[in-house]
C-alpha positions in Angstrom: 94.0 132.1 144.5 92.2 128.9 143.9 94.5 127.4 141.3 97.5 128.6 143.3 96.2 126.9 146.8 95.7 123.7 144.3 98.7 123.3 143.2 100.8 123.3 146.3 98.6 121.0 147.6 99.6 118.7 144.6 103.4 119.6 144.6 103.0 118.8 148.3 101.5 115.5 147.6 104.0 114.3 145.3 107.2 115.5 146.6 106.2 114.1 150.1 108.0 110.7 150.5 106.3 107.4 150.5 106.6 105.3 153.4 108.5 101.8 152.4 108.5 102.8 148.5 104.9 101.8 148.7 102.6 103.1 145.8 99.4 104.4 147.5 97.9 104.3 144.0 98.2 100.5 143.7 94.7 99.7 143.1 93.9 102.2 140.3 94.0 101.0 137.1 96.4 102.4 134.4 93.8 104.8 132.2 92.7 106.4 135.8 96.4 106.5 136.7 97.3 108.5 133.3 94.6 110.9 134.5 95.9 111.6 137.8 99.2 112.3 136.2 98.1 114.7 133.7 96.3 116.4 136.3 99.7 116.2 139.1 102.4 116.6 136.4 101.3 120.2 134.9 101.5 121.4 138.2 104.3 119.7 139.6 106.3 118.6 136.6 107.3 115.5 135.8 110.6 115.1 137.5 108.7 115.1 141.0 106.2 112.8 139.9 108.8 110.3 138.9 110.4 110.1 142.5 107.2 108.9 143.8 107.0 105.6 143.0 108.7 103.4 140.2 104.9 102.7 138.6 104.9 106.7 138.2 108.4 106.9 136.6 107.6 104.0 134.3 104.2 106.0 133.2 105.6 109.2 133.4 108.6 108.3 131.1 105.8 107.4 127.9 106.0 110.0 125.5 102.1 110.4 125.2 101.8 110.9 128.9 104.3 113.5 128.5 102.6 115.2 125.5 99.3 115.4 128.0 100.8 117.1 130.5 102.0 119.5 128.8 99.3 120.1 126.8 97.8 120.4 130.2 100.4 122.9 131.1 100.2 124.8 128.0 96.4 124.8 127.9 96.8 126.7 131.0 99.3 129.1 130.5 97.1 130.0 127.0 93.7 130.4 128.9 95.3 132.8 131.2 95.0 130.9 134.5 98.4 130.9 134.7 101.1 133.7 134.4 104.4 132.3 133.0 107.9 133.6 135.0 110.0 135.6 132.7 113.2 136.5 132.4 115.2 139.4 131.0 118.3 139.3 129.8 119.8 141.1 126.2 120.1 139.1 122.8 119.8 135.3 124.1 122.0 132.8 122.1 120.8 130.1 124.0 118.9 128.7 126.9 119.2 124.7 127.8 117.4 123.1 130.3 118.8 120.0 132.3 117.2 118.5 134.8 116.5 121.4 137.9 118.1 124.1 136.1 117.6 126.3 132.9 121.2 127.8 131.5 120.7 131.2 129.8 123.9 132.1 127.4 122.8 135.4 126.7 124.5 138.9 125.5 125.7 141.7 128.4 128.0 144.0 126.2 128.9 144.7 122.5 131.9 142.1 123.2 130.8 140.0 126.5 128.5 137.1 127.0 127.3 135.4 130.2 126.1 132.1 131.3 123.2 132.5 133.8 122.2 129.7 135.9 118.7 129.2 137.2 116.1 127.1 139.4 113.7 125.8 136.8 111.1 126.1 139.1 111.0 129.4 140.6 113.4 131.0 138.1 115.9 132.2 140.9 119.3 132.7 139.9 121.7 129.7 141.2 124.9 131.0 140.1 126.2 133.3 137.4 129.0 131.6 135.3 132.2 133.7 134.6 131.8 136.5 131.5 133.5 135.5 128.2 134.6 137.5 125.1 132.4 136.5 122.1 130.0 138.2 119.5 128.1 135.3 119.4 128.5 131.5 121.1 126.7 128.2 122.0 126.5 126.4 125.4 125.1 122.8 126.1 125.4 120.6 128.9 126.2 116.7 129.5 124.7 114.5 131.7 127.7 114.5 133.8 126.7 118.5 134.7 129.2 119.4 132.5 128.6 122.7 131.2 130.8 123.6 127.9 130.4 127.8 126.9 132.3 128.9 123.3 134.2 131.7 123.9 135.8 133.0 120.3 138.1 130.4 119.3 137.3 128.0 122.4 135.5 125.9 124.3 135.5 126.3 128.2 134.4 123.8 130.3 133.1 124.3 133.7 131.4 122.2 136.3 127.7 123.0 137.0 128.0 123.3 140.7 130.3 125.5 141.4 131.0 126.9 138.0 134.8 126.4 138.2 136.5 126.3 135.1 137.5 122.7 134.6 139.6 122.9 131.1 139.8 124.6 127.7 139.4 123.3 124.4 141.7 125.2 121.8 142.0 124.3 118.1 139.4 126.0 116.7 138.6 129.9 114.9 135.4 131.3 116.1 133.2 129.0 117.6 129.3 129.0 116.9 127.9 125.8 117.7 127.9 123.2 120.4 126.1 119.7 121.5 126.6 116.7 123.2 125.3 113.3 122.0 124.7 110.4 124.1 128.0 108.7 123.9 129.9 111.3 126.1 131.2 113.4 123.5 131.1 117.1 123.0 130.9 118.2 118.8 132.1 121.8 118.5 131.2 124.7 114.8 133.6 127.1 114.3 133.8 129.5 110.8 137.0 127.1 109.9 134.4 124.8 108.0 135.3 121.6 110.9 133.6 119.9 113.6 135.7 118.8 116.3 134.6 115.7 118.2 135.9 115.8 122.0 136.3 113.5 124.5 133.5 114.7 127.2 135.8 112.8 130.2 138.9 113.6 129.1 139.0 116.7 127.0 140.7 115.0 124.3 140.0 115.3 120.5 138.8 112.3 119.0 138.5 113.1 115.3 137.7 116.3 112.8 134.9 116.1 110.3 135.1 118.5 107.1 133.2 119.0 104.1 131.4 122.5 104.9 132.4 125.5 102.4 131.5 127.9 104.9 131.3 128.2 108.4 129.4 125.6 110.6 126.9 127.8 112.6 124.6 125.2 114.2 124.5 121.1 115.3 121.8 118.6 116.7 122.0 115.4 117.7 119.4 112.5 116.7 118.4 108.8 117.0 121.7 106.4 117.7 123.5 109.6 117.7 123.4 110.7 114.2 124.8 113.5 114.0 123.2 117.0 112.1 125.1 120.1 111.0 124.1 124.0 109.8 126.1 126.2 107.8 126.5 129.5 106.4 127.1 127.2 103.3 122.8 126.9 103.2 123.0 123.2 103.7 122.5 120.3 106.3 124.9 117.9 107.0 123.9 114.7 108.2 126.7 112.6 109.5 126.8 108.8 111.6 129.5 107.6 113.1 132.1 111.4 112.3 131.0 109.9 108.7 129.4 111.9 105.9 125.9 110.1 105.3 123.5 112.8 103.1 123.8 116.5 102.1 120.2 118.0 102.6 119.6 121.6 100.6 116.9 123.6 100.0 117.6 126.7 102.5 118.4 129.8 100.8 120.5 131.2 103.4 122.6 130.3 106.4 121.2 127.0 108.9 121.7 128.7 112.2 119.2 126.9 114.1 118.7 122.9 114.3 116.7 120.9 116.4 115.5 117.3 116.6 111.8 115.8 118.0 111.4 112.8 119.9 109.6 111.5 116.8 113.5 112.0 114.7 112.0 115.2 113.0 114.5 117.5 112.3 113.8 121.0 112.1 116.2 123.8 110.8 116.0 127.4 110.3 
């Protein structure tokens, strides 16, 4: 189609390399350059468009060129002149999405879980992960590639090439929640009421943070790496620095979803 001979044009465009590091787009000015990559970045995303040059991965990087683009990208997918690539897998738990690749914890089995690894831009599977034994789970990743899977009263960690189990984390009883902060360390939810702060590097356990009466089902990281926790307990935690800071209520039943906008909204359900 049309649209489809378009955008490889444009994804051929901006992944081609540029001769000397050169910005053949020098002499626009910044509101026609804004333009061009609202028009380029739906199509191609905005990690390719970043590589180009180091104007485009300055501009690309601004959070209102970022909310074009994908309005752009969502505008299309809405209208219909784009089909979206799905998936299908049984009772997802989680899907995380770093960098080139998408990471689908999902349900295979009354008792078994898997981690699926996929190309973010075709959707081909990369590599399947090794199966774990949970009724339900959490996986994040770290900048490092890191990814870290719960698997009933652990945390495995295994590296995000080859999926190789790297270590285990022990210590807790049923874990539900996981996310990594900034800093390089790894907080871990278990229905034992703590959060266990790791060491992302080493493995080791920094500190415990307790104060849940019931089990901690769901976490989120925020600005300077404030720290937000769910429970079964129907109340938010918000802690800075493994320190107790506010007790938010209002839920009338468990937290078992958090997350946190660019803006520092949190949202829980």
């Amino acid at each position: 189609s049309e649209i489809a001979t378009v955008e490889a044009e444009l994804k051929a465009a901006v992944e081609a390399p540029v001769a000397n590091g050169d910005d053949p787009t020098a002499w626009l000015p910044n509101e026609l350059m804004i333009m061009v990559l609202v028009l380029v970045g739906w199509a191609a995303g905005c990690d390719p468009c970043a590589r180009v040059c180091q104007r485009w991965d300055t501009m690309v990087k601004i959070p209102t060129v970022q909310m074009q683009i994908w309005a752009r990208r969502w505008d299309v997918y809405e209208t219909g002149r784009r089909k979206p690539q799905t998936i299908t897998c049984k009772y997802i738990y989680r899907l995380v999405i770093q960098g080139d690749r998408v990471y689908v914890f999902s349900k295979v089995h009354p008792k078994y879980h898997r981690t699926v690894v996929y190309n973010r831009r075709d959707m081909t599977i990369k590599r399947t992960l090794a199966t774990g034994i949970s009724w339900s789970g959490d996986i994040t990743v770290d900048d490092a590639g890191m990814v870290y899977t719960s698997d009933v009263n652990d945390v495995e960690v295994r590296s995000g090439d080859d999926g190789q189990l790297v270590r285990t984390l022990t210590g807790h009883s049923n874990v539900h929640a996981l996310v990594v902060d900034a800093a390089g360390r790894l907080y871990s939810g278990a229905t034992d009421k703590i959060i266990r702060v790791w060491s992302c590097s080493t493995g080791a356990c920094i500190t415990t943070m307790r104060g849940h009466t019931d089990a901690v089902r769901s976490l989120a990281v925020g600005a300077n790496n404030v720290l937000f926790s769910g429970s079964k307990d129907k109340t938010i935690r918000m802690w800075s620095d493994h320190a107790h800071v506010q007790t938010l209520c209002g839920h009338t039943g468990t937290v078992v979803s958090l997350a946190v906008g660019k803006d520092g909204t949190l949202v829980s359900g």
